[in-house]
N, C-alpha and C positions, 0 to 999 in steps of 0.2 A: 404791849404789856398783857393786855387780855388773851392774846395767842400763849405766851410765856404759860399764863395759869390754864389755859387749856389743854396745851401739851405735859404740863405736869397733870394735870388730872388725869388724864389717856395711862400718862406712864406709871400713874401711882397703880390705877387698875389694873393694869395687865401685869404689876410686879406683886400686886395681892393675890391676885388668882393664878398665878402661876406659882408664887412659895405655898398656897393654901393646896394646893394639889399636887405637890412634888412630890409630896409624902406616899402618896399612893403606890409607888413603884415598891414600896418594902410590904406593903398587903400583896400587890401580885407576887412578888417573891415568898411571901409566907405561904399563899396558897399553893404555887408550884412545891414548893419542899413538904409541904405536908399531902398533898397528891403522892409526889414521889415518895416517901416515906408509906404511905400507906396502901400505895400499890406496889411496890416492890416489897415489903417486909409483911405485910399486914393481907396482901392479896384481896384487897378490897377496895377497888378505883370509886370514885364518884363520878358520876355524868355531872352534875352541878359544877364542878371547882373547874370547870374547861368555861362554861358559862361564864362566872362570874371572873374569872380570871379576864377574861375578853373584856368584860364590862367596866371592871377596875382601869384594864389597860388599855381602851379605848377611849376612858375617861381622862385619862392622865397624859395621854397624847394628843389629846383635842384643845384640852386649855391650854395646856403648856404652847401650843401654836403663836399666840398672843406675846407670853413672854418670851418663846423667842426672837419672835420679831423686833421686839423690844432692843437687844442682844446684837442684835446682828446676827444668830445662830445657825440662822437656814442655809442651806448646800447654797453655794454662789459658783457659776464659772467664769472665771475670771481671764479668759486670753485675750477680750478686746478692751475690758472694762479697765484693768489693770495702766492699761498706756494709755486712756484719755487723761485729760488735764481733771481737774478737782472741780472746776466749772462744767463740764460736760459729764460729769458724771453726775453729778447733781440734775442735768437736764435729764438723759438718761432713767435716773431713778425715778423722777416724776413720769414721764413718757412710760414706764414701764408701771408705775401704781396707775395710772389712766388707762391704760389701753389692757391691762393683763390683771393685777391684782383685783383692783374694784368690782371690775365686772365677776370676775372668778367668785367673790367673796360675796356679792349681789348676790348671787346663784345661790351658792351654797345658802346663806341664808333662807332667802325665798325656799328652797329645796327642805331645807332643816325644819322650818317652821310648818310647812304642807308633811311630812311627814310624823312631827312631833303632835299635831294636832292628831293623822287622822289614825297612831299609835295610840295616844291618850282615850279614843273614841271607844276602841273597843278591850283598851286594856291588855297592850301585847302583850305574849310571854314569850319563854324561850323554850326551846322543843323539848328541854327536861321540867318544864312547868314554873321555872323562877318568875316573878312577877315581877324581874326589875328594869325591863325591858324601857316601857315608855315613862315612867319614872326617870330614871338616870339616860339609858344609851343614847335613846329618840328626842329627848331632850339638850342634850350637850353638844348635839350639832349647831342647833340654830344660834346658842349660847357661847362656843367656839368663834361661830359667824361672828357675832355681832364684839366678842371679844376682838378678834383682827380688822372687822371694821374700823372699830375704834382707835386700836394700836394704827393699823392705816392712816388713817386721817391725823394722827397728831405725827405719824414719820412725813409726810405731805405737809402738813402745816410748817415743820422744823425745814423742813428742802425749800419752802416759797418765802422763809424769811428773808429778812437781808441777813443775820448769822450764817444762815444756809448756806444762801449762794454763794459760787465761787470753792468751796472748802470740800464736797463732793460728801456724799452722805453712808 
């Protein structure tokens, strides 16, 4: 039962932080149209909106990582996976969050947070001078990390149940 409430916890979080950031894709898109709009008719580009566009959508593809792991969403190739039994796919997906995922997502974190610190240290910016660098970019690494860590661990927890097994995940 306490697995039960912990994998709903896992999945409550990655389905909050991924609806609370979906939205972001309509600000990058508002800034590419008003870029375009204002360099083609107005002949006036801004070096910023290249900036923050990035930062927007770097944002918004870092969390959403989480939810979709959630989903099932991420590219899968499926030519051997497909013909295993439901049982051995299940073994399989554990075998593959052990030996690829975890460690991958170790990294990145460790990576994100050494970064995120030593951004924050001197206050990055961006080569047009935005200052939203270690605020937001250098930030939402480690924050991504510890998002799919989490989603990790409760798709792991759901494969090593007895529900799990057998059913292929």
């Amino acid at each position: 039962m306490k697995s039960q409430a912990f994998t709903k916890a896992c999945d409550r979080l990655s389905e909050l932080s991924g609806r609370s950031v979906a939205w972001l894709i309509w600000v990058v898109v508002g800034l590419c149209v008003y870029e375009i709009i204002t360099r083609r008719f107005f002949n006036s580009p801004h070096i910023w909106t290249y900036d923050v566009t990035n930062i927007f959508y770097g944002t918004h593809f870092m969390i959403l990582a989480a939810y979709t792991l959630l989903y099932r969403g991420h590219v899968s190739v499926d030519i051997f996976y497909g013909r295993l039994s439901p049982r051995r796919q299940n073994i399989l997906n554990v075998i593959n969050h052990l030996v690829f995922f975890f460690p991958f997502v170790l990294v990145l974190l460790y990576v994100g947070i050494d970064s995120a610190v030593y951004s924050w240290s001197y206050l990055e910016r961006t080569t047009s001078g935005m200052p939203l660098v270690y605020p937001i970019l250098k930030t939402v690494t480690p924050v991504a990390a510890f998002l799919l860590l989490v989603q990790g661990l409760s798709d792991l927890v759901k494969m090593l149940s007895p529900a799990g097994k057998g059913r292929g995940f």
